[in-house]
FIKOLZA-1660 file (N, C-alpha, C; in steps of 0.1 Angstrom, whole numbers, plus 5000, padded with zeros to 4 digits):
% residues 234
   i   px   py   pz ch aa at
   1 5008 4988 5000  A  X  N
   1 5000 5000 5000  A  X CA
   1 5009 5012 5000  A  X  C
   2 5005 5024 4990  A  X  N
   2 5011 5035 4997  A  X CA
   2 5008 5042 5008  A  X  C
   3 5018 5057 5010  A  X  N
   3 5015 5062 5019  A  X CA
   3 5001 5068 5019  A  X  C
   4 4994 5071 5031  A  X  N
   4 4979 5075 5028  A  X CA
   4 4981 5087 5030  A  X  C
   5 4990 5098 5036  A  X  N
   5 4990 5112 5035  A  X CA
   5 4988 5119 5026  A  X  C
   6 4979 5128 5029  A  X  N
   6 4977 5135 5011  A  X CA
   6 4983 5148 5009  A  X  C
   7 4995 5149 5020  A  X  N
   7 5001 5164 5018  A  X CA
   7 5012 5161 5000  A  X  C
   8 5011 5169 4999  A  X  N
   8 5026 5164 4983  A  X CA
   8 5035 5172 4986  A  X  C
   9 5045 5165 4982  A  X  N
   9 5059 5167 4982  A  X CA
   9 5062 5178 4965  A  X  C
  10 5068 5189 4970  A  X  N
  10 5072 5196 4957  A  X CA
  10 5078 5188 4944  A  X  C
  11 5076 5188 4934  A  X  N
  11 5079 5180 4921  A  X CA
  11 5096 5179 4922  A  X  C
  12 5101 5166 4923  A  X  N
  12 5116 5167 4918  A  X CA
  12 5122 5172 4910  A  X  C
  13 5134 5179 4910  A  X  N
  13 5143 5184 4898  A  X CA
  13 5147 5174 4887  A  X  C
  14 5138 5176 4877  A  X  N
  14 5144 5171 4866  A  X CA
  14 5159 5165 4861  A  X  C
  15 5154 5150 4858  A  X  N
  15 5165 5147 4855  A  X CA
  15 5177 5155 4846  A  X  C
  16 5168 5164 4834  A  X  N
  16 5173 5170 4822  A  X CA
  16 5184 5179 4826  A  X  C
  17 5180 5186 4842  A  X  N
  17 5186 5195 4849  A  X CA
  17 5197 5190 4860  A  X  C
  18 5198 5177 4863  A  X  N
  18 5207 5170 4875  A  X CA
  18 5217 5165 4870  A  X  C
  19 5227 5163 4880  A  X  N
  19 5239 5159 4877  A  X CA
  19 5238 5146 4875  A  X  C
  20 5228 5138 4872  A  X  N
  20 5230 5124 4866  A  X CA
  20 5222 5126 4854  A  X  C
  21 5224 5135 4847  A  X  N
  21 5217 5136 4835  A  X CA
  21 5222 5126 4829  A  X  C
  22 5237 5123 4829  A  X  N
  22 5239 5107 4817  A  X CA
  22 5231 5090 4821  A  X  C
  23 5227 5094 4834  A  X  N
  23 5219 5079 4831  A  X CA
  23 5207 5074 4821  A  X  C
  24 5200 5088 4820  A  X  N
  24 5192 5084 4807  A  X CA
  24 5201 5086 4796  A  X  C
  25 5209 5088 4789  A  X  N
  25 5216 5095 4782  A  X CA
  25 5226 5078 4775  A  X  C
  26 5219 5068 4778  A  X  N
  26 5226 5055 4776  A  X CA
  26 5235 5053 4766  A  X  C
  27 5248 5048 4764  A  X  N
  27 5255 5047 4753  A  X CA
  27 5245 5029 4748  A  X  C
  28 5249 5029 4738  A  X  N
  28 5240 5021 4729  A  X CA
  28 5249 5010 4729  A  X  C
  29 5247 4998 4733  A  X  N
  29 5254 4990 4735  A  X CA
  29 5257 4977 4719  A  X  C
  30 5267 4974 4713  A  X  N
  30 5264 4970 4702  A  X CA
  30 5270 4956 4704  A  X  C
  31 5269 4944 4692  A  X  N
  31 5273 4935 4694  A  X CA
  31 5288 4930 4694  A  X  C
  32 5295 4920 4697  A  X  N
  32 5308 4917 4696  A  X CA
  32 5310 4917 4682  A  X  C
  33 5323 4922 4676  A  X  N
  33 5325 4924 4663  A  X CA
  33 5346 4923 4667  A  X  C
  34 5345 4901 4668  A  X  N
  34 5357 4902 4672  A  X CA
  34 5365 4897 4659  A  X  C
  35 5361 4893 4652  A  X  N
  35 5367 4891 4632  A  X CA
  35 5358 4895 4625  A  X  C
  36 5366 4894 4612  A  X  N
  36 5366 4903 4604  A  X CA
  36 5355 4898 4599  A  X  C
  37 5351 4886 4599  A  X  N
  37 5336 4879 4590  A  X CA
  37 5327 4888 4598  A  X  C
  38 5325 4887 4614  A  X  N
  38 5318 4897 4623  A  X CA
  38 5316 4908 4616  A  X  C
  39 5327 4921 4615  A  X  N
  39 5329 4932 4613  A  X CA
  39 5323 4930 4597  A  X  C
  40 5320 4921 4589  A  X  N
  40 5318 4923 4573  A  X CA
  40 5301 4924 4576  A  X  C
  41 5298 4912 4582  A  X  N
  41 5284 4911 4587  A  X CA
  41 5277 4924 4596  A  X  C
  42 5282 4927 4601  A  X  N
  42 5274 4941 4610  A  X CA
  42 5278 4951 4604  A  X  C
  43 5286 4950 4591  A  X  N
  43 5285 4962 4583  A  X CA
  43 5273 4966 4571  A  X  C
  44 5270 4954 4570  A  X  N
  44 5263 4947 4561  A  X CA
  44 5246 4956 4563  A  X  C
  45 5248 4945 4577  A  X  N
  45 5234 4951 4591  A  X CA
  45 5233 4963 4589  A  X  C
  46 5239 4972 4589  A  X  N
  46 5243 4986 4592  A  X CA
  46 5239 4993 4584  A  X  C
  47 5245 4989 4571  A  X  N
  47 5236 4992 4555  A  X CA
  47 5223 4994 4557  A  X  C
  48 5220 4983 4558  A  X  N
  48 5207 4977 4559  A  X CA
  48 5199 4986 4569  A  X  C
  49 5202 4989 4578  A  X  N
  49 5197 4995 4587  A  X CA
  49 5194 5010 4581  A  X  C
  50 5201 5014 4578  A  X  N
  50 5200 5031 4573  A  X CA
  50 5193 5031 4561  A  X  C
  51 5194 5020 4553  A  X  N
  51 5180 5021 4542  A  X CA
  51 5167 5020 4550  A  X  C
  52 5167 5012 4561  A  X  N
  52 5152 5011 4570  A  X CA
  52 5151 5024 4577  A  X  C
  53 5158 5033 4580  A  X  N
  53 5156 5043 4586  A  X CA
  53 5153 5053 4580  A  X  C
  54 5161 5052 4566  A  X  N
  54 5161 5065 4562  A  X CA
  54 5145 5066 4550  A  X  C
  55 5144 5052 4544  A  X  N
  55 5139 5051 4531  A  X CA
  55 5121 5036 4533  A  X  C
  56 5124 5031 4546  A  X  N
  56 5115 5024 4547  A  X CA
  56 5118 5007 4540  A  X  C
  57 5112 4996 4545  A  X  N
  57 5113 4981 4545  A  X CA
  57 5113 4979 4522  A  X  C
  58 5109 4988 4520  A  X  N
  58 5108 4988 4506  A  X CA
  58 5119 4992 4500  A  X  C
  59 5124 5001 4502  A  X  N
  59 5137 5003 4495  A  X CA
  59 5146 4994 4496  A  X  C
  60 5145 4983 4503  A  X  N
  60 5156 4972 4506  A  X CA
  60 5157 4966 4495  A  X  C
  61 5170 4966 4490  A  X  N
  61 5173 4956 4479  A  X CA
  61 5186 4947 4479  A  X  C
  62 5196 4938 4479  A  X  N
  62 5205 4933 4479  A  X CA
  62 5210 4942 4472  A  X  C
  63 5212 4948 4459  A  X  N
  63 5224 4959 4453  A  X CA
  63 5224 4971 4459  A  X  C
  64 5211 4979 4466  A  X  N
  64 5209 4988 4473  A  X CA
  64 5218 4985 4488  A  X  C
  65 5220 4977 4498  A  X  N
  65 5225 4976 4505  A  X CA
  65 5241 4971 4502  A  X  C
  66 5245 4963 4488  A  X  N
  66 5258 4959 4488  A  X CA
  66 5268 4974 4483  A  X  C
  67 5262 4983 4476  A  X  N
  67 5263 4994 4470  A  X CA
  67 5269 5003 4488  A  X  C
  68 5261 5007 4496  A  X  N
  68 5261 5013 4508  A  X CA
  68 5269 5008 4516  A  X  C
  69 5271 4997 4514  A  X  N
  69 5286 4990 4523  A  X CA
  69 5299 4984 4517  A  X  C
  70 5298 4994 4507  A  X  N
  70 5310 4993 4495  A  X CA
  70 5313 4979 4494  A  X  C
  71 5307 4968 4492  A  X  N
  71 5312 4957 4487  A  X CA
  71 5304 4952 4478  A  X  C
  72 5306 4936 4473  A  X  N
  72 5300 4931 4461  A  X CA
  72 5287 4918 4467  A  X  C
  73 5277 4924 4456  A  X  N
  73 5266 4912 4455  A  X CA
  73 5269 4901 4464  A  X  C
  74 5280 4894 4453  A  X  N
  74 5280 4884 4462  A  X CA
  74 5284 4884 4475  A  X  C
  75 5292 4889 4474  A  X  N
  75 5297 4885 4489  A  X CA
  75 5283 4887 4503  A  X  C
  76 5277 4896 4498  A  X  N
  76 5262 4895 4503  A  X CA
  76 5255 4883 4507  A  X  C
  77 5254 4881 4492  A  X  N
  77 5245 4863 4493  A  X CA
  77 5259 4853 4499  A  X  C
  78 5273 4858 4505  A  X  N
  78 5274 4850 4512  A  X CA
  78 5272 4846 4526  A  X  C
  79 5262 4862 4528  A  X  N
  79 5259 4862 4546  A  X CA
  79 5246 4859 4550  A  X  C
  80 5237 4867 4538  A  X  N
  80 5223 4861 4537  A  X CA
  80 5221 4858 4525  A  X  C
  81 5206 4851 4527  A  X  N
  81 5197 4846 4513  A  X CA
  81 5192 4853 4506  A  X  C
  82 5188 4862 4512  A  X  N
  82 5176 4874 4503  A  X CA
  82 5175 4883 4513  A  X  C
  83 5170 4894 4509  A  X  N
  83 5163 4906 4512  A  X CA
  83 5157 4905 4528  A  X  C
  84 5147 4896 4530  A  X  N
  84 5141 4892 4536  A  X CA
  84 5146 4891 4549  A  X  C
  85 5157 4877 4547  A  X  N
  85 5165 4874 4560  A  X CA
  85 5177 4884 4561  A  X  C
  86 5185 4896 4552  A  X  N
  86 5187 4904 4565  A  X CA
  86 5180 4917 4569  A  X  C
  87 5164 4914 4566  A  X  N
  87 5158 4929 4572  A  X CA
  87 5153 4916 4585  A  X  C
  88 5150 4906 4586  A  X  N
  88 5151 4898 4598  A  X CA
  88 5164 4896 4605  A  X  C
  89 5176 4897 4603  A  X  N
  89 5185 4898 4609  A  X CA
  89 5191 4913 4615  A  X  C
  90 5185 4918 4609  A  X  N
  90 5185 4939 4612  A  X CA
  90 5178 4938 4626  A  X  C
  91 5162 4931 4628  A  X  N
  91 5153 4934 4639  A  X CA
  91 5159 4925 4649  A  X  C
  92 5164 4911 4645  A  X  N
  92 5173 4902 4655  A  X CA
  92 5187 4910 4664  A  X  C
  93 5190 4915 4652  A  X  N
  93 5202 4921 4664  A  X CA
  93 5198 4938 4671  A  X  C
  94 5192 4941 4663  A  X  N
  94 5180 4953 4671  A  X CA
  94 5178 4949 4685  A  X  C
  95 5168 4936 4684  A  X  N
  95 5158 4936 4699  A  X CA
  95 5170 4930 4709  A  X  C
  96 5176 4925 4706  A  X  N
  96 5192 4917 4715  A  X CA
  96 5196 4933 4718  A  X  C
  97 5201 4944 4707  A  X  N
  97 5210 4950 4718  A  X CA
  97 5198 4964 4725  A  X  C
  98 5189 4961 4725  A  X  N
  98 5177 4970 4730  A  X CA
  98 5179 4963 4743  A  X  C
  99 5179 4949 4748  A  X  N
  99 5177 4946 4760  A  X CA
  99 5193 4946 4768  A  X  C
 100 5201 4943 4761  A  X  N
 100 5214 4946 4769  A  X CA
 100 5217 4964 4772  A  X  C
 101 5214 4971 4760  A  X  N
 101 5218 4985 4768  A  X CA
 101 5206 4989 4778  A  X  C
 102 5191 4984 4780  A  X  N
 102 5184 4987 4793  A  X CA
 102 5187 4984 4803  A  X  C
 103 5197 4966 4798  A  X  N
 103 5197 4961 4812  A  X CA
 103 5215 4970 4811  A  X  C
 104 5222 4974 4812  A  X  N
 104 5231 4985 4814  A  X CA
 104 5231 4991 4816  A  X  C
 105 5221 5002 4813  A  X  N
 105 5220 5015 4816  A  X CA
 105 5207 5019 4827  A  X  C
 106 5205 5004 4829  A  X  N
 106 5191 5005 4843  A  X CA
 106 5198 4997 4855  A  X  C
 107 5209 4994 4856  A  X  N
 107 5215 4984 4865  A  X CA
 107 5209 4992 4878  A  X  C
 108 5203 4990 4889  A  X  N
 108 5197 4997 4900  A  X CA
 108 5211 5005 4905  A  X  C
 109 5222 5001 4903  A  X  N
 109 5234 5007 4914  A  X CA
 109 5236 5022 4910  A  X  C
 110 5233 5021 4894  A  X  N
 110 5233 5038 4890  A  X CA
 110 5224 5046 4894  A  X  C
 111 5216 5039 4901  A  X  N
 111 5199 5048 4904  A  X CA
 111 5195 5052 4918  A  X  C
 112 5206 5051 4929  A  X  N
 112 5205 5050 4942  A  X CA
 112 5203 5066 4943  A  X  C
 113 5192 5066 4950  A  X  N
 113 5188 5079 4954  A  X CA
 113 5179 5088 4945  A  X  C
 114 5176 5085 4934  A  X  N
 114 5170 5089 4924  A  X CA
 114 5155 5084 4924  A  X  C
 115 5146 5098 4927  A  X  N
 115 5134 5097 4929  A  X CA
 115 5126 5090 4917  A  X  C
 116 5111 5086 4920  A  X  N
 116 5102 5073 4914  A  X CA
 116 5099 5083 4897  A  X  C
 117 5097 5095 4902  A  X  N
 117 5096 5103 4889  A  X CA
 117 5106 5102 4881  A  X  C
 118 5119 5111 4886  A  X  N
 118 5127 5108 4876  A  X CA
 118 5133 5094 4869  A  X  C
 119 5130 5082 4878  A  X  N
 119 5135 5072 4867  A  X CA
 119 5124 5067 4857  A  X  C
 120 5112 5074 4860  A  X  N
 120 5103 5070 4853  A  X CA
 120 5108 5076 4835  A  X  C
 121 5111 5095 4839  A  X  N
 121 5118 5102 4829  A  X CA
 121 5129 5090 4821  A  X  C
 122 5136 5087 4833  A  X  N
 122 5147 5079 4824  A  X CA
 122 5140 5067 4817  A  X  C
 123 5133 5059 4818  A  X  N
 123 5130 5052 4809  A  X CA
 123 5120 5056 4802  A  X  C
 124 5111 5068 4801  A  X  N
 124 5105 5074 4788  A  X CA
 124 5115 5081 4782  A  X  C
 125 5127 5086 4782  A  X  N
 125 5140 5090 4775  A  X CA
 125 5148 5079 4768  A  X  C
 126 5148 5069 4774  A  X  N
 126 5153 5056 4764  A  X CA
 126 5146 5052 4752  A  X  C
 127 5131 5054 4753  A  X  N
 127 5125 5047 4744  A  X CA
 127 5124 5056 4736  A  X  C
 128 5123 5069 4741  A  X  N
 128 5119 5082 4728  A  X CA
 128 5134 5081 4719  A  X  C
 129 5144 5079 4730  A  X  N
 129 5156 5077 4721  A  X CA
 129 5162 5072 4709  A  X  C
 130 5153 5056 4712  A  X  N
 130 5152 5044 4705  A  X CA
 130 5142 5049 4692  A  X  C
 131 5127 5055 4698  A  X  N
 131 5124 5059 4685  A  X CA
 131 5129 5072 4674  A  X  C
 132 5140 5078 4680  A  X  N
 132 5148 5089 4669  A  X CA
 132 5157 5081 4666  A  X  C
 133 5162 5077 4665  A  X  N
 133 5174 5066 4666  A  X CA
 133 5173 5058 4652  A  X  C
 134 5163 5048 4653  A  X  N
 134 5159 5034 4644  A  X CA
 134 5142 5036 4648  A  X  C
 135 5139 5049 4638  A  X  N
 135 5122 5048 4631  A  X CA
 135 5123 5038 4622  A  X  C
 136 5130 5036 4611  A  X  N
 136 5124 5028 4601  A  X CA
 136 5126 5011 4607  A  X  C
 137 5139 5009 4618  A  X  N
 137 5135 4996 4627  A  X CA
 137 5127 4996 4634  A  X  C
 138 5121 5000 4639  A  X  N
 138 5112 5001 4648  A  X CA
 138 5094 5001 4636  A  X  C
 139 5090 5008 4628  A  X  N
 139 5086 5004 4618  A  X CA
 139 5086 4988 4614  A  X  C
 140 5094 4987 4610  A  X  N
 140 5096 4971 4601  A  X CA
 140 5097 4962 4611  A  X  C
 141 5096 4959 4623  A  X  N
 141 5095 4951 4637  A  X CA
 141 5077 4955 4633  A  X  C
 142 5070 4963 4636  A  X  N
 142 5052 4963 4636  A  X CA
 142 5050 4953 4622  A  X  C
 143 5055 4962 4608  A  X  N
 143 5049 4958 4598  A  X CA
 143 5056 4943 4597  A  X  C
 144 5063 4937 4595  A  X  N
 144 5069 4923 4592  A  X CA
 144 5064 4918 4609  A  X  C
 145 5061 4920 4617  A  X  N
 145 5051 4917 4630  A  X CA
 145 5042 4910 4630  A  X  C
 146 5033 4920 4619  A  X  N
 146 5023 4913 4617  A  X CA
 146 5019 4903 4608  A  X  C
 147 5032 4899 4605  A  X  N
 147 5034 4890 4592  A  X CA
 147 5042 4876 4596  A  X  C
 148 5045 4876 4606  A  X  N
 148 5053 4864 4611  A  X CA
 148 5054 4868 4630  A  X  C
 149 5048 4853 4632  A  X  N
 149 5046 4852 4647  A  X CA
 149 5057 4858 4654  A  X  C
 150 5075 4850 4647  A  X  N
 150 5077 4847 4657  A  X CA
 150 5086 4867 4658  A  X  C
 151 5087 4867 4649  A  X  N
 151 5094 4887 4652  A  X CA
 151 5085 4891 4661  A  X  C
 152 5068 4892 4662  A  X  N
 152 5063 4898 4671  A  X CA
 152 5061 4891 4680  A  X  C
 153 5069 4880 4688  A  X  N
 153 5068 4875 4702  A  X CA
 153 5083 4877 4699  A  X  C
 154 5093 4878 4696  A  X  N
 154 5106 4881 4701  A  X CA
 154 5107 4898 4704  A  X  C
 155 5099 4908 4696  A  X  N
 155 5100 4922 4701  A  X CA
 155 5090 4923 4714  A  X  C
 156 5080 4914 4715  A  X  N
 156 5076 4917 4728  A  X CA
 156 5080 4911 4738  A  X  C
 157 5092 4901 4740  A  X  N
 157 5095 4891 4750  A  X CA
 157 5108 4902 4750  A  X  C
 158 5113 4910 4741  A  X  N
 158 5125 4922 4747  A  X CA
 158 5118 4935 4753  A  X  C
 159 5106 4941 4752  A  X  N
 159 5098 4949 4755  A  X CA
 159 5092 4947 4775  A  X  C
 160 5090 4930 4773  A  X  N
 160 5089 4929 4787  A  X CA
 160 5101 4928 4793  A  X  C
 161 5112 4924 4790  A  X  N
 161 5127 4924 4795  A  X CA
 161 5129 4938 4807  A  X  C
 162 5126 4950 4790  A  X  N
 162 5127 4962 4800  A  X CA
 162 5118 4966 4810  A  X  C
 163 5106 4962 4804  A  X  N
 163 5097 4962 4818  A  X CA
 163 5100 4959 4830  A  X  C
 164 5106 4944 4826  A  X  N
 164 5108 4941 4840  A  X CA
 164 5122 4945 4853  A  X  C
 165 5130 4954 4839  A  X  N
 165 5140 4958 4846  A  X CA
 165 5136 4970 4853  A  X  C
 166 5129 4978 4845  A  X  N
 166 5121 4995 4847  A  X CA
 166 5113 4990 4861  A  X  C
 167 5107 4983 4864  A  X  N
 167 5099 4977 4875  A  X CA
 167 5106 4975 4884  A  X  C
 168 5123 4967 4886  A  X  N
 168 5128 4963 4900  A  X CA
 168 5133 4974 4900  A  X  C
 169 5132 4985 4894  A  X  N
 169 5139 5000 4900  A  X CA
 169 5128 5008 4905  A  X  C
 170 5117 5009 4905  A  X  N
 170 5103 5012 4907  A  X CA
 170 5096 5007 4920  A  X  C
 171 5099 4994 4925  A  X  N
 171 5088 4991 4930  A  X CA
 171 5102 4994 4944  A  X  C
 172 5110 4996 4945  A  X  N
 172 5112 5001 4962  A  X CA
 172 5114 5015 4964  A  X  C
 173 5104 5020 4955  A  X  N
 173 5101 5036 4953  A  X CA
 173 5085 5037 4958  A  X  C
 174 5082 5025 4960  A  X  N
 174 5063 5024 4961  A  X CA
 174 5058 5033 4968  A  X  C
 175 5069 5033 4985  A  X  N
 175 5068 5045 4991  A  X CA
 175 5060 5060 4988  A  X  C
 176 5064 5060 4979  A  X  N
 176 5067 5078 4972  A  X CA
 176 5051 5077 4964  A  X  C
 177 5044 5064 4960  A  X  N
 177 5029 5064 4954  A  X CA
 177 5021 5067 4967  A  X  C
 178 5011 5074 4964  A  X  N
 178 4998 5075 4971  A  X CA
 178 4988 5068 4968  A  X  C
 179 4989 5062 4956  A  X  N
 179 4975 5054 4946  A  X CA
 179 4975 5040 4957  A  X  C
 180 4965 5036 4958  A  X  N
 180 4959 5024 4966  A  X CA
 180 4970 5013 4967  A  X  C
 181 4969 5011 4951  A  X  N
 181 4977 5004 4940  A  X CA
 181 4987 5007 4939  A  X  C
 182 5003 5010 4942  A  X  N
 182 5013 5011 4936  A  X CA
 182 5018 4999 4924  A  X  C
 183 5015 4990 4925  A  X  N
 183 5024 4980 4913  A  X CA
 183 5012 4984 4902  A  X  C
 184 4998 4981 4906  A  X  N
 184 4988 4984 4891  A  X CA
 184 4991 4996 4885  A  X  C
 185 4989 5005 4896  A  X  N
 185 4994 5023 4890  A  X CA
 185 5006 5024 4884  A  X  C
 186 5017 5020 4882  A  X  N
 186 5027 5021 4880  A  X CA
 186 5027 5014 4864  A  X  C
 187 5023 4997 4865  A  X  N
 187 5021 4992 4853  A  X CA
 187 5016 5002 4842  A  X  C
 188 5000 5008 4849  A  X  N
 188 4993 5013 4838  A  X CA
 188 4999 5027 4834  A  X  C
 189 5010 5031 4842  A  X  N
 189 5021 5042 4832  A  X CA
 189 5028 5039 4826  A  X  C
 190 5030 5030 4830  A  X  N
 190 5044 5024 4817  A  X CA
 190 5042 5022 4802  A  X  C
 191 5024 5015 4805  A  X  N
 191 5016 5010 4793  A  X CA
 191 5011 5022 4787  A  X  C
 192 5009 5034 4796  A  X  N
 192 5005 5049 4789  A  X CA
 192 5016 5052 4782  A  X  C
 193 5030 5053 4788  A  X  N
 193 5040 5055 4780  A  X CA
 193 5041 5053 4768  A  X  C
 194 5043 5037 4768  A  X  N
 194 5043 5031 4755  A  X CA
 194 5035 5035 4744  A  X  C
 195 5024 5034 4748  A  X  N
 195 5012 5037 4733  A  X CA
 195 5012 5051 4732  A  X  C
 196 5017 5059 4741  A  X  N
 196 5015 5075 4740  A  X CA
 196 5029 5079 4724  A  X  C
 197 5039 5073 4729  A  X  N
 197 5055 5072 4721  A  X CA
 197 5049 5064 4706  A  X  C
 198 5043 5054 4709  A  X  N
 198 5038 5047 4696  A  X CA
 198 5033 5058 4690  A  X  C
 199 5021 5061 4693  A  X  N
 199 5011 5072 4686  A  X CA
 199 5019 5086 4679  A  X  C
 200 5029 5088 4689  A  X  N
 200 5037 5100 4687  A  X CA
 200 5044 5101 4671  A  X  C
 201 5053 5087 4674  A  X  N
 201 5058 5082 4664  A  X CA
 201 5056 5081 4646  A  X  C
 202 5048 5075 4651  A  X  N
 202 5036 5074 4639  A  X CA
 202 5031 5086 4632  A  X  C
 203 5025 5095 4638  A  X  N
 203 5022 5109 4638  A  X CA
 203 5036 5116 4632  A  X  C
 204 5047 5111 4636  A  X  N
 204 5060 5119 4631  A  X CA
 204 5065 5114 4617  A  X  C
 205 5062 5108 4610  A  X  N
 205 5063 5097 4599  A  X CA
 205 5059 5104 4587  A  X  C
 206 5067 5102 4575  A  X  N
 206 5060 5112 4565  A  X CA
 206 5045 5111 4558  A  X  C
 207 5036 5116 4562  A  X  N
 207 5021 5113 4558  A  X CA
 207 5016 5105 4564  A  X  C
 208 5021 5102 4583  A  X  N
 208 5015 5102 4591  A  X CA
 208 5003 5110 4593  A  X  C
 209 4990 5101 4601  A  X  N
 209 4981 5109 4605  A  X CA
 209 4984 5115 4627  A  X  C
 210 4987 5128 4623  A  X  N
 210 4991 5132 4636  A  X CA
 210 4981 5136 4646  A  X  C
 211 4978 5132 4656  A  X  N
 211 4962 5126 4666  A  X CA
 211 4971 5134 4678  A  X  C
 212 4980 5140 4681  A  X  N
 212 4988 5145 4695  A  X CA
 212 4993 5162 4683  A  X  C
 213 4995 5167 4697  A  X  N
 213 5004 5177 4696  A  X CA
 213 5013 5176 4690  A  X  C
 214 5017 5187 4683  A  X  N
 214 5033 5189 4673  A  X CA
 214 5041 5195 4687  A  X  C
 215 5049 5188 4695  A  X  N
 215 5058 5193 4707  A  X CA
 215 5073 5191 4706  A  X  C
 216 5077 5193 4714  A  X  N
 216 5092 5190 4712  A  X CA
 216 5094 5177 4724  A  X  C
 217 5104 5169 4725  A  X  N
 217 5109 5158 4731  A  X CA
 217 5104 5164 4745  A  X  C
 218 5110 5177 4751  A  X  N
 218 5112 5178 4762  A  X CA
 218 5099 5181 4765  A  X  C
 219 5089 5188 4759  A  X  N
 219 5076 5196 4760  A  X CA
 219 5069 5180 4764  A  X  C
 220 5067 5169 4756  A  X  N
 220 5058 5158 4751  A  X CA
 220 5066 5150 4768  A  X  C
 221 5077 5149 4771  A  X  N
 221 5084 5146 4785  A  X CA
 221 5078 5151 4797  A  X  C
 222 5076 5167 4798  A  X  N
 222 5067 5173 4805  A  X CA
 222 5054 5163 4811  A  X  C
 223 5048 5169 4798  A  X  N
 223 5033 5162 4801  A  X CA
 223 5032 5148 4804  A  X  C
 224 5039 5141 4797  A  X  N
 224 5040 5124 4804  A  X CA
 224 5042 5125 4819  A  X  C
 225 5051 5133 4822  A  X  N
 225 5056 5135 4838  A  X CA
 225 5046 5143 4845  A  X  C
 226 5036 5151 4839  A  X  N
 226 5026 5158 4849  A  X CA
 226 5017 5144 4852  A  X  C
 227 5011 5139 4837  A  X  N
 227 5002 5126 4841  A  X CA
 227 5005 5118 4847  A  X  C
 228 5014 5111 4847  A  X  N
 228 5022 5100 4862  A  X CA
 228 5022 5103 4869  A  X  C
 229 5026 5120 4872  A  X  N
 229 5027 5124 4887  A  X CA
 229 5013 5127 4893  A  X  C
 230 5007 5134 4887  A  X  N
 230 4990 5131 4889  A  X CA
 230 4982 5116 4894  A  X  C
 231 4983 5104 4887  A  X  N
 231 4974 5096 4881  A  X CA
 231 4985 5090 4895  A  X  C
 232 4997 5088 4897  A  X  N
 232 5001 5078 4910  A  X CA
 232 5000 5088 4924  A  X  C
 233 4998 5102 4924  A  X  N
 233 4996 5107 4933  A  X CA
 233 5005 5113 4941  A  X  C
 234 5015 5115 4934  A  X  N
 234 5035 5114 4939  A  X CA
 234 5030 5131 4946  A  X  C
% end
């Protein structure tokens, strides 16, 4: 249960403004690239990736990506088969290093003392991150999603990963909720987060239909942070 006092505590200083501003601020954690077959392959990825980002799951081509990574066709079809398997191998090494830089950059030992709001900030700063970062991955994980089971149970089995890391840093903060419910209230922000950043997203896409405000990162942070602090009663 939380506390039942209904006096409130003045709003914390912004993470944006504290001297742990780098904890949200996560370095992006990438995969081992210990030979050179490694280093040809995640170059390859890489390609591949910035055609997804910049140009969308359609522009993908084998000579469009061998072209972008200065090498030849074949040597291509010597890492994959088609098109296909490395925009599936793009979202494979995506959701792998999504869950190692959360579980990194959420390790509880960096968070000691850091109020229930601001790490909440910190992990709506990760994901907003993730979505400026890899739009067109993050795109091609929904649309090829909905097209093969297992991409959309491997992005959502990394999605609860973070959850569950965002949660063991959360729940010995319960203290600081006034809502009846601290673990339900808490869930149901996280899940506001998410679909709020979804929507955002989407809306930010070229000929997107935009349903939110035109804000800026920090403005659209704000308001997330008025509604949590409202809705858990902080």
């Amino acid at each position: 249960m939380g506390r039942t006092t209904t006096q409130k505590k003045p709003s914390t200083q912004s993470l944006a403004n504290a001297s742990k501003k780098d904890l949200w601020d996560l370095c992006w954690v990438r995969e081992p690239q210990q030979d050179r077959s490694a280093r040809t392959r995640s170059k390859l990825l890489d390609a591949a990736q910035d055609i997804l980002n910049e140009e969308g799951p359609d522009a993908i081509t084998i000579g469009g990506i061998a072209k972008r990574a200065g090498v030849s066709s074949g040597l291509l079809y010597h890492y994959f088969q088609d098109r296909q398997t490395i925009i599936y191998a793009v979202i494979d090494r995506f959701t792998k290093e999504v869950t190692q830089t959360a579980e990194k950059g959420l390790e509880p030992s960096l968070w000691e003392d850091v109020p229930l709001l601001d790490v909440l900030e910190g992990y709506l700063r990760f994901w907003l991150k993730l979505h400026r970062r890899f739009p067109g991955v993050l795109r091609a994980v929904t649309f090829f999603g909905m097209q093969d089971q297992n991409i959309d149970a491997q992005f959502e089995a990394t999605r609860k990963k973070a959850y569950k890391t965002v949660m063991a840093l959360l729940r010995p903060r319960f203290n600081e909720i006034n809502h009846p419910d601290p673990h339900v209230a808490t869930t149901m922000v996280l899940e506001m987060f998410r679909l709020m950043m979804i929507r955002r997203a989407f809306g930010q896409r070229p000929g997107g239909h935009r349903s939110l405000p035109n804000q800026s990162d920090e403005a659209f942070i704000a308001e997330m942070k008025l509604m949590a602090e409202s809705y858990l009663d902080i």
